[in-house]
C-alpha positions as CSV (number, residue, x, y, z in Angstrom):
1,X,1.4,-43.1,-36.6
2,X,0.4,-40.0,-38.9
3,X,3.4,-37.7,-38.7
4,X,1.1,-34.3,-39.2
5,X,1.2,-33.7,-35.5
6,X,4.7,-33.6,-34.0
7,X,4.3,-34.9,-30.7
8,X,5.7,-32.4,-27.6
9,X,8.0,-34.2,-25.0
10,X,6.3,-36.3,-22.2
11,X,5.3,-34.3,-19.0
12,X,6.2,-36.8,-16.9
13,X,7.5,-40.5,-17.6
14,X,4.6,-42.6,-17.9
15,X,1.7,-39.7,-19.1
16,X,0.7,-38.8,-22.5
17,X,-0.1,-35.1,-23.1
18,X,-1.9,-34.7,-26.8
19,X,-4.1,-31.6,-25.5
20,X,-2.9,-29.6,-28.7
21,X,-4.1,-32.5,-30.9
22,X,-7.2,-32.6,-29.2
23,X,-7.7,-29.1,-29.7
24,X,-6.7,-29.2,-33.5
25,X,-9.3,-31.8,-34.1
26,X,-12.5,-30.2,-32.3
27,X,-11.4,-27.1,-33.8
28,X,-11.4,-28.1,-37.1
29,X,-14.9,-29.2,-36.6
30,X,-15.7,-25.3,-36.7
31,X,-13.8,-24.7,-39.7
32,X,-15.4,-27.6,-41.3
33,X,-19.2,-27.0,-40.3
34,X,-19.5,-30.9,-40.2
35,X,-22.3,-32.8,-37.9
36,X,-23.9,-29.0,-36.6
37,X,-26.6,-28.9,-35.0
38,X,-27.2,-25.4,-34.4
39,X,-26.7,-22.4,-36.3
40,X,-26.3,-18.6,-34.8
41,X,-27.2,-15.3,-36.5
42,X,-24.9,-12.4,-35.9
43,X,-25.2,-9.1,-37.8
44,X,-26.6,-11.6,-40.8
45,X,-23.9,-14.1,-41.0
46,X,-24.2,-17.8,-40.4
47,X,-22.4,-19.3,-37.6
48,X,-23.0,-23.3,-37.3
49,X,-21.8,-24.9,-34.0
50,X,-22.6,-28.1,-32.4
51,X,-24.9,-28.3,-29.1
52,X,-22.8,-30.7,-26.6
53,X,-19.4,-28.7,-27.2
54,X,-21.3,-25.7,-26.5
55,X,-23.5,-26.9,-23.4
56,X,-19.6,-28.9,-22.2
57,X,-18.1,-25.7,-22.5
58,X,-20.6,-23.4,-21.2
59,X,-23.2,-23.2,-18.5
60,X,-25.5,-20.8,-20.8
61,X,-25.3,-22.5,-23.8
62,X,-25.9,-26.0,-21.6
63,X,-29.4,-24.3,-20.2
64,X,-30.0,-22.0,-23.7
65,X,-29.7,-25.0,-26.3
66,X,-31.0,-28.0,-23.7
67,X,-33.4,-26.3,-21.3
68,X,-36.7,-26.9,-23.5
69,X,-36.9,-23.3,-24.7
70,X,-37.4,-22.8,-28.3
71,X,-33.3,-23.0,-28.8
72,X,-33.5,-26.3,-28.3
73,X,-34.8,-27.3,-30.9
74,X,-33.3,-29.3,-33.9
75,X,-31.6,-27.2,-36.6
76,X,-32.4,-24.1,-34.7
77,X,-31.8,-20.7,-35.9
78,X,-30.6,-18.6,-33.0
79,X,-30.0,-14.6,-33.5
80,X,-28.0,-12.9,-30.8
81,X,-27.8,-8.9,-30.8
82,X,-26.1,-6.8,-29.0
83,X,-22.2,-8.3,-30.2
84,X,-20.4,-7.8,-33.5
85,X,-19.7,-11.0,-35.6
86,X,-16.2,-10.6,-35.2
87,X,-16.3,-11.0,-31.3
88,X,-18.6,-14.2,-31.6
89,X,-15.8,-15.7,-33.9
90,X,-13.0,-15.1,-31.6
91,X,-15.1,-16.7,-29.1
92,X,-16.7,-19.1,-31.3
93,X,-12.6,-19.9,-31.9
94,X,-12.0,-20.2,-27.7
95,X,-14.9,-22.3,-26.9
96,X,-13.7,-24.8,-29.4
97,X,-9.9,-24.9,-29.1
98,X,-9.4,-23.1,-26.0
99,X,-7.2,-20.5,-27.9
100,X,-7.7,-16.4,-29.1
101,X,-5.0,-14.1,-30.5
102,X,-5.7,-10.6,-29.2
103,X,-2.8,-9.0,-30.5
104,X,-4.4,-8.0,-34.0
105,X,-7.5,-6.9,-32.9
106,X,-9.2,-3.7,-32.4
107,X,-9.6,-2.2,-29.2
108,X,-13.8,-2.0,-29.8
109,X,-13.5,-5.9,-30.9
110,X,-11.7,-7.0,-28.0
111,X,-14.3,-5.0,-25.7
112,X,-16.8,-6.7,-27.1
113,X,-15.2,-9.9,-26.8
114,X,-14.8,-9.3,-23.2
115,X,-18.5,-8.5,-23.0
116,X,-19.2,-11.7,-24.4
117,X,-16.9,-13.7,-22.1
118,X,-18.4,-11.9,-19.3
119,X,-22.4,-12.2,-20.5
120,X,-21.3,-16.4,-21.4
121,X,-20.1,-16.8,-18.1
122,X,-16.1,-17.6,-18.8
123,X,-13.9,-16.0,-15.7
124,X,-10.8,-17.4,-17.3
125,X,-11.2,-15.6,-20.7
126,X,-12.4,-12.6,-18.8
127,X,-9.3,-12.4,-17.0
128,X,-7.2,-12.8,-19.5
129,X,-8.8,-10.4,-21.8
130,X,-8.6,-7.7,-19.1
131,X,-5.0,-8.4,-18.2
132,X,-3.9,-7.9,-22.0
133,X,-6.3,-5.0,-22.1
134,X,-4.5,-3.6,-19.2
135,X,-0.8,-3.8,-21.4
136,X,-2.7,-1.6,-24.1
137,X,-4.6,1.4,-22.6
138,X,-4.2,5.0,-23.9
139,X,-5.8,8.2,-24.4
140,X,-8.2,6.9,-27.2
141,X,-9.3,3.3,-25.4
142,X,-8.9,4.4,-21.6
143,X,-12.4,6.0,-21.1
144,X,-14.5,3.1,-22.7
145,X,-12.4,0.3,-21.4
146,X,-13.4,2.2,-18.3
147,X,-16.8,1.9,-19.0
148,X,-16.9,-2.1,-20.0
149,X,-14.9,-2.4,-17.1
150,X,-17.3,-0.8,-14.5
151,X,-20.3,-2.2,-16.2
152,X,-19.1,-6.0,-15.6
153,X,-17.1,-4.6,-11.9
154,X,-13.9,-6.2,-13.0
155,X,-11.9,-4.5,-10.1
156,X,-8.5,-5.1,-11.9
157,X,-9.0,-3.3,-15.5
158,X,-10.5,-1.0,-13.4
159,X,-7.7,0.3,-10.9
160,X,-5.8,0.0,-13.9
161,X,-7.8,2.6,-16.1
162,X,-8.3,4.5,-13.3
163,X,-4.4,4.7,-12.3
164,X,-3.7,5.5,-16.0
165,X,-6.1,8.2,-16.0
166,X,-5.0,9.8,-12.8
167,X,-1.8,10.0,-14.2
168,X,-2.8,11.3,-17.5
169,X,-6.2,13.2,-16.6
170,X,-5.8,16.6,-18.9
171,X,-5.6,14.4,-21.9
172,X,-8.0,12.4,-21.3
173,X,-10.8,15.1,-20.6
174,X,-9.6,16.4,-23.6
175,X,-10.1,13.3,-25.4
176,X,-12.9,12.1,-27.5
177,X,-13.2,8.8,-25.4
178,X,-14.4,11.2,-22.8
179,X,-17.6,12.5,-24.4
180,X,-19.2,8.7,-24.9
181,X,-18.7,7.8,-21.0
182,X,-21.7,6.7,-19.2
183,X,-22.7,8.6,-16.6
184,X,-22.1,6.4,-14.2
185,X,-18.5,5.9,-15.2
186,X,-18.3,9.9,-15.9
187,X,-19.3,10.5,-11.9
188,X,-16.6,7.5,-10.8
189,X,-13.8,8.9,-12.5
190,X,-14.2,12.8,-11.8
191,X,-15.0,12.1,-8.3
192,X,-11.5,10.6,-6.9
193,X,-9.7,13.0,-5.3
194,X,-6.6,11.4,-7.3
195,X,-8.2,12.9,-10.9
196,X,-5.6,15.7,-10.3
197,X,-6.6,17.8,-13.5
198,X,-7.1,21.6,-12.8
199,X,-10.5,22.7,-12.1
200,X,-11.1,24.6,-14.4
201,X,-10.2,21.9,-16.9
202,X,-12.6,19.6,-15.1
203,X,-15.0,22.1,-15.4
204,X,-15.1,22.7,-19.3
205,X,-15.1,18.9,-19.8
206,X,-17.8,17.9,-18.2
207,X,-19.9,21.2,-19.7
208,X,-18.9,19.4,-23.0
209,X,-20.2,15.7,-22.1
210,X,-23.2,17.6,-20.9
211,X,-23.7,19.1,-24.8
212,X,-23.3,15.7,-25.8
213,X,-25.2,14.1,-23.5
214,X,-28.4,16.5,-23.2
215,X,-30.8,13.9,-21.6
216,X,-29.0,13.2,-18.7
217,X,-29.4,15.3,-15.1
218,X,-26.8,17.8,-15.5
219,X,-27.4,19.5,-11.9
220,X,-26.1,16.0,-10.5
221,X,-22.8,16.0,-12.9
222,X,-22.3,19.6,-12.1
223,X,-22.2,18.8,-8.1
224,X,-18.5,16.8,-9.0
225,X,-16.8,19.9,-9.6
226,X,-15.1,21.3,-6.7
227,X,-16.2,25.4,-7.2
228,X,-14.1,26.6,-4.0
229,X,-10.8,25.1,-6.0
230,X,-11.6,27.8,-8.6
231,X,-10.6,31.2,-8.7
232,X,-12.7,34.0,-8.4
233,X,-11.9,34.9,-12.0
234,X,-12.7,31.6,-13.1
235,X,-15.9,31.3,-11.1
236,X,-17.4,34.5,-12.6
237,X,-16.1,34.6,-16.3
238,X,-15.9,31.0,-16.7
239,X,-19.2,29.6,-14.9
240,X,-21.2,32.0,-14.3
241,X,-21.9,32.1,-17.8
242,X,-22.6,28.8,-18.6
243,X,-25.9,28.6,-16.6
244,X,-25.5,25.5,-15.6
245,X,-24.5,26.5,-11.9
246,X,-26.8,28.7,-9.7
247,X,-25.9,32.4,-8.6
248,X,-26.0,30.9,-5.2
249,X,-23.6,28.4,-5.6
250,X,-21.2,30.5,-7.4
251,X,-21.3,32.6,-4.2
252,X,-21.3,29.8,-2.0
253,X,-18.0,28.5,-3.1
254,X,-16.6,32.3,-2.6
255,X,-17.4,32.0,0.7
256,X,-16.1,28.8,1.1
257,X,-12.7,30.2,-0.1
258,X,-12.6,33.1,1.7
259,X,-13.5,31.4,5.1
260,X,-11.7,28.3,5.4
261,X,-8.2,27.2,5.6
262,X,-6.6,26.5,2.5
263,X,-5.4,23.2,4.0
264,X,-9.1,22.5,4.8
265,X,-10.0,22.8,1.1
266,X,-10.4,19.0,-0.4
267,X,-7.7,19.7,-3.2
268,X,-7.2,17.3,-6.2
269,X,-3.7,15.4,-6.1
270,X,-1.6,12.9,-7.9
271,X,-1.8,9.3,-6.4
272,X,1.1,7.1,-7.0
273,X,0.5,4.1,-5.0
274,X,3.9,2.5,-2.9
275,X,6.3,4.4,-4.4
276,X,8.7,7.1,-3.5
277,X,7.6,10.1,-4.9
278,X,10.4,13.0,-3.6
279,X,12.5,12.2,-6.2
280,X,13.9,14.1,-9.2
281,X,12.1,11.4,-11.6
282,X,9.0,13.2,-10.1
283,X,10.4,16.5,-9.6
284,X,10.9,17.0,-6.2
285,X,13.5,19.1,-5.0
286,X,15.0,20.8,-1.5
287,X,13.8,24.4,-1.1
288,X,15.0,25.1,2.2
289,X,18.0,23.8,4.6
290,X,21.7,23.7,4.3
291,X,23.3,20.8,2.1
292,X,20.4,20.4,0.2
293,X,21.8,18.2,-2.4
294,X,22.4,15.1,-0.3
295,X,18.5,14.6,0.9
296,X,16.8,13.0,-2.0
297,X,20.0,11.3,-4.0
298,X,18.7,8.1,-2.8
299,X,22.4,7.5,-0.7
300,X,21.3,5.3,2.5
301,X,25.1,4.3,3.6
302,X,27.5,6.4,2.4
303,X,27.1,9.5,5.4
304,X,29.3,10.5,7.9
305,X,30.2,13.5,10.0
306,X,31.1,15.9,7.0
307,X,28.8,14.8,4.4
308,X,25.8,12.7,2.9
309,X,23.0,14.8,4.5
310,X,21.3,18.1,5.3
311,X,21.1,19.9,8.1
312,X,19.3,23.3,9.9
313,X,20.2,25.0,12.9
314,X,17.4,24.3,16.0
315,X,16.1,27.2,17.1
316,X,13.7,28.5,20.4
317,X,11.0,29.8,17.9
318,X,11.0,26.3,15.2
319,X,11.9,29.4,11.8
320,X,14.3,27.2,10.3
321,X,13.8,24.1,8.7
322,X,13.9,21.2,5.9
323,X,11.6,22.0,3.4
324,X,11.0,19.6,0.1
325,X,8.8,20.5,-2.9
326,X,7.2,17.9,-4.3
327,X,6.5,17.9,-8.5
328,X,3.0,18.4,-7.8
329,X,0.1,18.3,-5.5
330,X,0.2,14.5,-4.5
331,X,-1.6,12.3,-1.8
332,X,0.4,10.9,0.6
333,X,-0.2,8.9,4.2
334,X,3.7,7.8,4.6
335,X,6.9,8.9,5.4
336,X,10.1,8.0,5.6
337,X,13.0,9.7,7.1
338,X,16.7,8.1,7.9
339,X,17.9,10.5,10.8
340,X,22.0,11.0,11.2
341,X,22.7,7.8,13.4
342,X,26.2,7.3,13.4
343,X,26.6,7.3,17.1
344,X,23.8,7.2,19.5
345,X,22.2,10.5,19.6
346,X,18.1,11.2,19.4
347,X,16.6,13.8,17.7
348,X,13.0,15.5,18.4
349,X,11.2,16.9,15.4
350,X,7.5,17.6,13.9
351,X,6.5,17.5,10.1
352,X,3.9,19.6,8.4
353,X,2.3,19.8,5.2
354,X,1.2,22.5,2.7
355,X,-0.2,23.7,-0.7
356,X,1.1,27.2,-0.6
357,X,3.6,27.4,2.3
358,X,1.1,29.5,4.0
359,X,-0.9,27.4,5.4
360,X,0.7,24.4,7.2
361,X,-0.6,21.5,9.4
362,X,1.2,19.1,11.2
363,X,1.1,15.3,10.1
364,X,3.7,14.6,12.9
365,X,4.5,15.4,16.2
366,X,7.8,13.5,17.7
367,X,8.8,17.0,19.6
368,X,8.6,15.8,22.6
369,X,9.5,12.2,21.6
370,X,13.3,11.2,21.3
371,X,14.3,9.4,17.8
372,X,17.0,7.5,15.8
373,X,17.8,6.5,12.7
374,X,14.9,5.2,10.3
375,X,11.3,6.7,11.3
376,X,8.5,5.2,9.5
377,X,6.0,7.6,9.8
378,X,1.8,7.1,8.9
379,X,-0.8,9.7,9.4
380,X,-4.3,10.2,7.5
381,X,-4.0,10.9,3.4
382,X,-3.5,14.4,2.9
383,X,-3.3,16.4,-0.6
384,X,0.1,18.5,-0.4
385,X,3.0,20.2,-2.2
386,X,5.1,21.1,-0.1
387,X,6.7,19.3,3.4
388,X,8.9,20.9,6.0
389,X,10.9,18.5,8.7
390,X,11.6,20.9,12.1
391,X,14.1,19.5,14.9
392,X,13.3,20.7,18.0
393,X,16.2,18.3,19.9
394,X,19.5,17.2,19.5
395,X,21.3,15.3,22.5
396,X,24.3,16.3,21.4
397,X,24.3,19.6,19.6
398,X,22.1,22.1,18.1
399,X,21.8,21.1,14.7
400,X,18.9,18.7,13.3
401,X,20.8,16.3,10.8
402,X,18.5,14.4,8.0
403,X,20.7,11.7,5.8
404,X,17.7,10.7,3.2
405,X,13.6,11.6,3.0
406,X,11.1,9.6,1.4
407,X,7.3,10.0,1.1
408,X,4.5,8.3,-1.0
409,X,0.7,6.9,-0.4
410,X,0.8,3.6,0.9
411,X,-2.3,1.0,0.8
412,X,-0.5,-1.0,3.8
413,X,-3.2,-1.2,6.8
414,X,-2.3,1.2,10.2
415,X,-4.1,1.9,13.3
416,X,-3.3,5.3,15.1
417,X,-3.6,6.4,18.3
418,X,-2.5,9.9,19.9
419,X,-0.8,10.5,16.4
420,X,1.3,7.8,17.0
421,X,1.5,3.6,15.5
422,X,-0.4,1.0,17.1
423,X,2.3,-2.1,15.5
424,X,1.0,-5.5,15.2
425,X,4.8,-6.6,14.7
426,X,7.7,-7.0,16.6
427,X,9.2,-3.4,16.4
428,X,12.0,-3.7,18.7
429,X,14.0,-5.8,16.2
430,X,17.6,-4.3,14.8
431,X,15.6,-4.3,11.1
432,X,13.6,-1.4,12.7
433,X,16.2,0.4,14.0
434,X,15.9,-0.3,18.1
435,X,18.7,-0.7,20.2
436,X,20.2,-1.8,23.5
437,X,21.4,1.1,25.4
438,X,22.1,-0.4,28.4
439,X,23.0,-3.4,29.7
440,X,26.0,-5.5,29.4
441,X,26.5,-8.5,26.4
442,X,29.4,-10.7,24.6
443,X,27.6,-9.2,21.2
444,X,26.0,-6.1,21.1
445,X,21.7,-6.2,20.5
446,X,22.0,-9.9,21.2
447,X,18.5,-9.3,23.2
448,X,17.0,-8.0,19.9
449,X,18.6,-10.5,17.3
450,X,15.7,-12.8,17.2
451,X,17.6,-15.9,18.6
452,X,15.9,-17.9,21.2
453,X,17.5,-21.4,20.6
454,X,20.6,-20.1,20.5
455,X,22.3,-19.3,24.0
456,X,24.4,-20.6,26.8
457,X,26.4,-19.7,29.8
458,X,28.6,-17.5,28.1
459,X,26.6,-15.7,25.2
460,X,23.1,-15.1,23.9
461,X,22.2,-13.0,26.8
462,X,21.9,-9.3,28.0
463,X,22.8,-8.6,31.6
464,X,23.1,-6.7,34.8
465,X,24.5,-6.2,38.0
466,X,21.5,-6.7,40.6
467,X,21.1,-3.2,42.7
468,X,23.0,-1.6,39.7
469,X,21.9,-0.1,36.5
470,X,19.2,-1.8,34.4
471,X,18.4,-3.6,30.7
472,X,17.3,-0.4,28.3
473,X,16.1,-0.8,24.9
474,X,15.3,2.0,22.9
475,X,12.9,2.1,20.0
476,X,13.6,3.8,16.8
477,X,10.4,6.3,17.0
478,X,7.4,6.5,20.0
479,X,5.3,3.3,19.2
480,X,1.7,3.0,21.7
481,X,2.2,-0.1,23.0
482,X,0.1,-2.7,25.3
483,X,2.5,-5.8,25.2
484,X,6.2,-7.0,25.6
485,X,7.7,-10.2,26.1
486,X,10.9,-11.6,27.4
487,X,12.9,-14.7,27.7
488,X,14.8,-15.1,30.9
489,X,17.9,-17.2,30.7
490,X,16.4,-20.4,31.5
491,X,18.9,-23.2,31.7
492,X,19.2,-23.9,34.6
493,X,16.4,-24.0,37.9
494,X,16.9,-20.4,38.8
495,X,14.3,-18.2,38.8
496,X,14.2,-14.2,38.4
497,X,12.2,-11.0,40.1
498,X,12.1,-7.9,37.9
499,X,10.4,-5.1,37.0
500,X,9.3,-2.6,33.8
501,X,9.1,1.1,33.2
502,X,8.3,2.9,30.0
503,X,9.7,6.4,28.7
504,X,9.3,8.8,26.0
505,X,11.9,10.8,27.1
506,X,14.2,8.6,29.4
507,X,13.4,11.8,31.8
508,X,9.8,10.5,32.9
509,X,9.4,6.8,33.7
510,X,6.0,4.8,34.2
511,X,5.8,1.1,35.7
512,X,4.0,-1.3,33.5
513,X,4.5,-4.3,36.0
514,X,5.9,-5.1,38.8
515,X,7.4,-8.6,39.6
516,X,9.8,-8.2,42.4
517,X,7.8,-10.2,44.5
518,X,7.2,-12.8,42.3
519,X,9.6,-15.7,40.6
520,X,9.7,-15.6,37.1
521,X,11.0,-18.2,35.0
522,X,11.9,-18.5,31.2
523,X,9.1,-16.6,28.8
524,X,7.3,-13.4,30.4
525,X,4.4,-12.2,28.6
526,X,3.5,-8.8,30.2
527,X,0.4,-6.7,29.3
528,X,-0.4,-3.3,30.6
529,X,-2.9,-0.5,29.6
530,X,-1.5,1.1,26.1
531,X,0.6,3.9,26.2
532,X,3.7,6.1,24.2
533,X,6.9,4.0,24.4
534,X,10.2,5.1,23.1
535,X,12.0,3.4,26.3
536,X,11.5,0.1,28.1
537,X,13.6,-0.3,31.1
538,X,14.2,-3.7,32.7
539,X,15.0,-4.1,36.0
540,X,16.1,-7.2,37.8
541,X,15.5,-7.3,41.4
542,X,16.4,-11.1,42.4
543,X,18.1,-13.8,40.8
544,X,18.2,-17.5,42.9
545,X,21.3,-18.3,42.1
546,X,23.8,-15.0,41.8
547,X,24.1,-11.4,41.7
548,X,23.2,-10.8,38.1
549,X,20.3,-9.9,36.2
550,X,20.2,-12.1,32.5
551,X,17.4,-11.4,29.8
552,X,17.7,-13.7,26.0
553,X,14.8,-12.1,23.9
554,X,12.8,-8.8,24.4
555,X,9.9,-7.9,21.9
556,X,6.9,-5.4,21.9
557,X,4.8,-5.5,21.4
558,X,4.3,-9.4,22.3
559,X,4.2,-11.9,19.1
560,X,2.5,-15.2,19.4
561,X,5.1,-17.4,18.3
562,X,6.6,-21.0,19.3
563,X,8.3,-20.4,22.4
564,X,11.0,-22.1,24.4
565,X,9.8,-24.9,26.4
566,X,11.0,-24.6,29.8
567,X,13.3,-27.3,29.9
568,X,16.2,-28.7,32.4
569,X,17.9,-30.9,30.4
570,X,21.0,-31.4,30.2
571,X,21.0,-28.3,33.0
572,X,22.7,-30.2,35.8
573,X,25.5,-31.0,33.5
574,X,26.1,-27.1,32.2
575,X,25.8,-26.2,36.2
576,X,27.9,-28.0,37.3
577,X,30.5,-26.4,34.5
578,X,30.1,-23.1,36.1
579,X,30.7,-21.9,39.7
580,X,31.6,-18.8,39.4
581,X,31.5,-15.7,36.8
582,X,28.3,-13.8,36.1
583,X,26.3,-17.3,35.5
């Protein structure tokens, strides 16, 4: 056995695994230009191959070099333009050893190698190309790895350029890279409201690329900048003299500003995808509110009644407030806010949003909503600097109490309706915050813990006294919901009559259904027209075999899951345990 190739250790007992000798020997065939059959002409050098690796490896080869066409012909001479020689090495190297080092390339070599994986119809290489192009973008490569990248719609490199050149978008107008961009690419990237340079800035880079690019339509790059953004200095000494811009336009985009809101302006802002962005990494701080200090350290448990949040006084006319300045303009659609909770209080609030704190408009309205602990608040993406939390309700005092604040721009998927969250999932879980109010059980939120294997005559359950009192949970936040479910304690042959209000308020109570006259055993799956819930009341009304009202599991909105199978087993044996007690 020849001792030149080290052999790696077995894969498995039994297998052989020489792949890297295999891919030694073909390659070596390249180095060696022995038995080729075929020879192609790059930029003037030589490049023999040999037709079946080629058509094994690649569907274009396979139809270029034994289709019929000229190609195919013995000892053929084929040129190909439009690559560098250096990229048809590299992948000259791949096809034939199913290797390429990218690490000492140049960024114009590897775009063209990319280029030629794409044209040659190898997704593998062309993902792995992008991914390492990904590791190395800046300033000087961003704008024409954007452009590759949008030519051959390779949706990864491109978010990728994209999110590095939202974050980085004064440089790169500023950069050379910038002036060789396709139009195309030019009109995709200065577009996105996320491209959060100044105007102005905008403005002066793209009257450059039109210098340097004076065959293209200029009136069509000139619509992407955003005149009303601009002030009314910079609209009359900046463009106005460039020409490029009609007088009525110009004038137009006064108007614009001087009529509308400035909320209703589409401002430019920075887009940071799933993260928290009213931090001090991002520099965010509290402007207004007492304790200011506590809201954005990031402390989730250490809070109590003397410390570890901020606070303002409610008042009739909603002046004071919790006000956070974010580093800079930024898009966000989510919010979330950890309200004091360390006993069972609600709070009422609303949340607005602002560029100058002049102009505000409200995201959320929970003011006439009751709330608790975590709210994980959605509305439609909105450009903003500044955010101000006002309570409006305490049910214990008159001071609104905030623990920790987080906001960002999430891609997660949400329906609203009435300003408020259609959930697909189970929201009355203790993860989310809900709670049991009332009602009486061995462990407390045993109706919310998710258990419904687990129960007997003495635990498991929630419970009440029939003709006194009721089963209330309380959500962390008003959900619109069309759906919950229960599990009545089912092991025995009893069956149950009941009934189910909702509340925003727990002032104001609507029916949902009514069962009273109906018996009702094990899993309840109740639908009703959608509607704000921050309250669902259970109320039991008969019970065959005792006094008392008992409920395992309660969800909303209803989750199609494996339920309990309404079973007696074992059930004459348990009842015959128990004659007495509240089973």
């Amino acid at each position: 056995m020849s001792n030149s190739h080290p052999l790696r250790p077995f894969t498995a007992v039994g297998e052989i695994d020489h792949v890297h000798i295999l891919s030694e020997h073909i390659g070596a065939l390249l180095i060696g230009e022995e038995y080729g059959d075929v020879t192609f002409v790059v930029e003037k050098k030589h490049f023999p191959a040999h037709r079946v690796i080629l058509a094994a490896r690649c569907q274009y080869f396979r139809a270029l070099l034994y289709g019929g066409m000229r190609e195919s012909q013995p000892e053929a001479e084929i040129p190909l333009q439009d690559t560098t020689a250096e990229a048809f090495t590299m992948l000259l190297r791949y096809i034939y050893t199913g290797r390429a080092t990218l690490t000492d390339e140049k960024e114009e070599v590897l775009l063209d190698f990319l280029s030629l994986a794409h044209k040659y119809g190898f997704p593998e290489l062309e993902d792995s190309t992008s991914e390492y192009l990904c590791t190395i973008l800046n300033i000087q490569n961003v704008c024409m790895t954007f452009d590759v990248a949008s030519l051959y719609s390779l949706p990864k490199l491109t978010c990728m350029c994209c999110m590095f050149m939202d974050r980085n978008a004064q440089e790169v107008l500023a950069s050379d890279g910038f002036l060789s961009l396709s139009k195309t690419a030019l009109l995709n990237i200065v577009l996105r409201d996320s491209f959060a340079a100044p105007e102005k800035d905008i403005f002066l880079a793209l009257l450059n690329w039109c210098k340097h690019n004076a065959k293209e339509n200029h009136a069509e790059i000139m619509q992407a900048v955003r005149l009303p953004l601009m002030s009314l200095t910079e609209l009359l000494n900046v463009v106005r003299p460039s020409g490029l811009l009609s007088p009525d336009a110009i004038l137009d985009a006064i108007k614009v500003r001087s009529e509308s809101r400035d909320m209703d302006l589409n401002y430019r802002g920075m887009l940071i995808p799933e993260e928290n962005i009213a931090t001090m990494k991002y520099g965010a701080q509290v402007v207004k509110g007492e304790l200011k200090s506590a809201l954005l350290d990031g402390d989730t448990q250490n809070y109590d009644l003397d410390h570890g949040f901020s606070r303002h006084p409610i008042d009739d006319d909603c002046r004071s407030g919790i006000e956070i300045k974010l580093g800079q303009p930024s898009i966000i659609n989510h919010i979330r806010l950890l309200l004091w909770d360390r006993d069972s209080r609600s709070y009422s609030y609303f949340i607005e949003v602002s560029m100058d704190e002049l102009d505000w408009i409200r995201v959320i309205d929970h003011s006439h909503y009751l709330c608790r602990s975590w709210q994980k608040l959605y509305f439609p993406a909105r450009v903003c600097r500044y955010i101000r939390i006002v309570g409006t309700h305490n049910t214990v005092n008159k001071i609104f109490h905030i623990v920790a604040f987080e906001c960002m721009f999430t891609n997660k998927a949400f329906t609203l309706e009435k300003g408020l969250i259609v959930p697909l999932e189970n929201v009355a879980t203790i993860a989310d915050c809900a709670s049991v109010i009332e009602g009486v059980s061995r462990s407390r939120n045993a109706l919310l813990n998710g258990d419904t294997k687990n129960y007997d005559w003495d635990s498991g359950y929630t419970c009440h006294q029939l003709g006194s009192g009721a089963i209330v949970v309380q959500l962390a936040q008003p959900y619109i919901i069309g759906s919950i479910r229960l599990l009545l304690w089912d092991c025995d042959d009893r069956s149950y009559s009941y009934y189910v209000e909702v509340s925003t308020n727990q002032q104001q109570w609507t029916m949902v259904a009514d069962r009273t006259k109906v018996s009702c055993k094990s899993w309840q799956s109740v639908t009703f027209e959608r509607q704000p819930a921050s309250f669902i009341r259970i109320v039991g009304t008969h019970n065959t075999a005792n006094e008392v009202f008992h409920c395992v599991h309660f969800e909303c909105p209803e989750q199609q899951s494996n339920q309990k199978e309404d079973s007696s087993t074992s059930a004459e044996g348990i009842y015959k345990q128990a004659q007495a007690g509240m089973m």
